[in-house]
N, C-alpha and C positions, 0 to 999 in steps of 0.2 A: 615555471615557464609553461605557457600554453601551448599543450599539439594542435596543429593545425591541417596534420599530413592525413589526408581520407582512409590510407592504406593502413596507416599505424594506427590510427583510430578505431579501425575493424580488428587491426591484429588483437589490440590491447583486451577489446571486447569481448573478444571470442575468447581468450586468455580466461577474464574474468568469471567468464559462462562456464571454462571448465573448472577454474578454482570451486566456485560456487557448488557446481555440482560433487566434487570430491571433497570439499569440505564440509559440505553440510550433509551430505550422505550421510554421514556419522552421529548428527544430533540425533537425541530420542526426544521424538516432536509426540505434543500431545494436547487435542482439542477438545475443548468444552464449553459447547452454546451454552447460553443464557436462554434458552427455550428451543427454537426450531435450528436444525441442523443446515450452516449453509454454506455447508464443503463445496467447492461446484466439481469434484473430483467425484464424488457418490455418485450411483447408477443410477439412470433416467431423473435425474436431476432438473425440476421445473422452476419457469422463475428466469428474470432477467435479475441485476443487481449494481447496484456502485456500491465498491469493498474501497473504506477508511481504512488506512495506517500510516503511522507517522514515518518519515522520510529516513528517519536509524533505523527501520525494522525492514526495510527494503527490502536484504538477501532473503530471509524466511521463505515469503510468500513469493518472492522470483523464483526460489527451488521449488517447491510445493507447489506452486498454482500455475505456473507457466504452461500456457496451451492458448491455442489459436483465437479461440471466442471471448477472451480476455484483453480487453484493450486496456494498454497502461499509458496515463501521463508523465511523456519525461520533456525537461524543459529542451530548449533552441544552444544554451550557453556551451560551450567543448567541453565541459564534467559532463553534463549529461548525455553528449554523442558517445561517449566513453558506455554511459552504463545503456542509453540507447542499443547499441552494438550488442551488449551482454545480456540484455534483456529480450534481443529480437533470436539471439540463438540460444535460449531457454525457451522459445516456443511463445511467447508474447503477440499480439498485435500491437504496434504503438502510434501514439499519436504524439505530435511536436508540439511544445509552449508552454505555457506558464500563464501565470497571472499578471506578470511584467512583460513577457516575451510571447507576441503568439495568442493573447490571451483569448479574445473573442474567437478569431478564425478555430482555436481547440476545441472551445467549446460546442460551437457549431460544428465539427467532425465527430468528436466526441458522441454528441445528438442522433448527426448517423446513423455510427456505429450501435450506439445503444439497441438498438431493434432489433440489431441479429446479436445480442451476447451483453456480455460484461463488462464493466468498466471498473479500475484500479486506478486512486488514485493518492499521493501523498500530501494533504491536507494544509500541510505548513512548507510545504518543497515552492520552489527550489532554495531559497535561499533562507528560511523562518521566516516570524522567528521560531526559534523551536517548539514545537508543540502547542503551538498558538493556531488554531482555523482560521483561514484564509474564505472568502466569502464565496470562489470560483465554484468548490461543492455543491453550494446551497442551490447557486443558479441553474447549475446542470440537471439536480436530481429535480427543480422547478419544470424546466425545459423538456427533459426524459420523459418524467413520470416513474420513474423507476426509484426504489427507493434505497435508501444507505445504507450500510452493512458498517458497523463499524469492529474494528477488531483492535483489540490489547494482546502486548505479547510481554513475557518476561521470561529471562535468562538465570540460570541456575550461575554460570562463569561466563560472561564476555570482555572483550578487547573493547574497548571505545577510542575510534579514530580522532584526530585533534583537528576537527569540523566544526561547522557551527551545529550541528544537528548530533553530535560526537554519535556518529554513527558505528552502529553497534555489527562486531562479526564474534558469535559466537564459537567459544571454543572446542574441538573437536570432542566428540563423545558425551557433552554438557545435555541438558535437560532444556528444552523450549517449552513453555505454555501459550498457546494462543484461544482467546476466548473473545465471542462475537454476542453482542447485545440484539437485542429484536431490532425489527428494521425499522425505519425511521422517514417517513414521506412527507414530502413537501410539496404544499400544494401548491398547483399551478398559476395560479392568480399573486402570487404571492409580492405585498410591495414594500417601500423600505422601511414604514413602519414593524413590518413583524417580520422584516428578516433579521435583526439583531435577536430577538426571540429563538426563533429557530434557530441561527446559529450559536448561540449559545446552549441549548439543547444537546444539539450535535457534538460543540466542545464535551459536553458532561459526559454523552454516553460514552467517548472515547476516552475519557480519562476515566470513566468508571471499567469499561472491558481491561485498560491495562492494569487498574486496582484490582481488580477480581483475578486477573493471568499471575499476579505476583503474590495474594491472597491464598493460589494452588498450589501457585509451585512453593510456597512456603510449606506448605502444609505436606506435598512430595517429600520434601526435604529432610522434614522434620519426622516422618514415617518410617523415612529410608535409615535413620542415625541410628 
């Protein structure tokens, strides 16, 4: 059953904002570039950016990165006013729509926004398929100038919800690795001959950041025994 009540939609939000923060307080998070460091949490930190991650790895970087110069794509549909809600009280800026919902008018805020900050966004959201790129990226980081940060994450012990994206809450105390590829620019001219090119590029680095995040934490793991 769909909520459709404003008030409950906020409660549930905020709800989630505090789960989030008390539960992932606990993870022992641990990052490692693929070359340049690009925590946007580090002091005098330069640089605009669009940060990749797939639509299960959501809470992570909502705990961790949530702050104002951060702008996140959540679609229009009532799932997403839910994490909407729970994303704007972790400190988020957000923006509405999707690639079905909203799509152009996002993008063009989106655009915006880019000049003064960052942009997050989830590559195969709202609906997949899963872990599949969606072409919305390609056009924004075209438009921006700003180039893509792509990040892989992997989980030592997680829960995976029964989603289409089986989104992933890891479990209290567990190990995270998150690892980010060099950034990745798309030029501005760019037409639809060579955007199957780049987007497929893009697919690779992200599937190569979450190969190397579960490459580490193996290697954690197997340290720790």
């Amino acid at each position: 059953m769909k909520i459709k009540s404003p008030f409950l939609l906020k409660t549930i939000g905020f709800t989630i904002a505090c789960f989030v923060r008390s539960w992932i307080s606990t993870i022992n998070f641990h990052y490692h570039p693929l070359g340049k460091n690009f925590d946007p949490n580090q002091p005098n930190f330069q640089g605009r950016y669009i940060y990749i991650f797939w639509h299960e790895n959501l809470l992570m970087p909502a705990y961790q990165y949530g702050k104002p110069n951060i702008s996140v794509l959540i679609s229009n549909h009532s799932d997403g006013e839910m994490i909407a809600q729970a994303c704007k009280h972790l400190g988020f800026s957000l923006v509405r729509g999707s690639s079905t919902r909203g799509g152009i008018e996002a993008i063009r805020n989106m655009v915006k926004l880019s000049k003064d900050g960052h942009i997050a966004i989830t590559p195969d959201g709202p609906k997949g398929p899963r872990g599949v790129i969606q072409q919305g990226v390609i056009y924004l980081a075209a438009k921006s100038g700003l180039p893509i940060i792509p990040m892989g994450f992997a989980y030592s012990s997680v829960k995976r919800a029964k989603s289409w994206d089986k989104f992933a809450i890891p479990n209290p105390f567990s190990k995270i690795v998150l690892v980010t590829t060099p950034e990745i620019y798309i030029p501005a001219d760019i037409d639809k001959d060579n955007l199957e090119k780049h987007l497929t590029h893009v697919q690779n680095e992200l599937d190569r950041a979450t190969a190397e995040a579960e490459s580490i934490l193996l290697g954690k793991i197997n340290k720790a025994a």
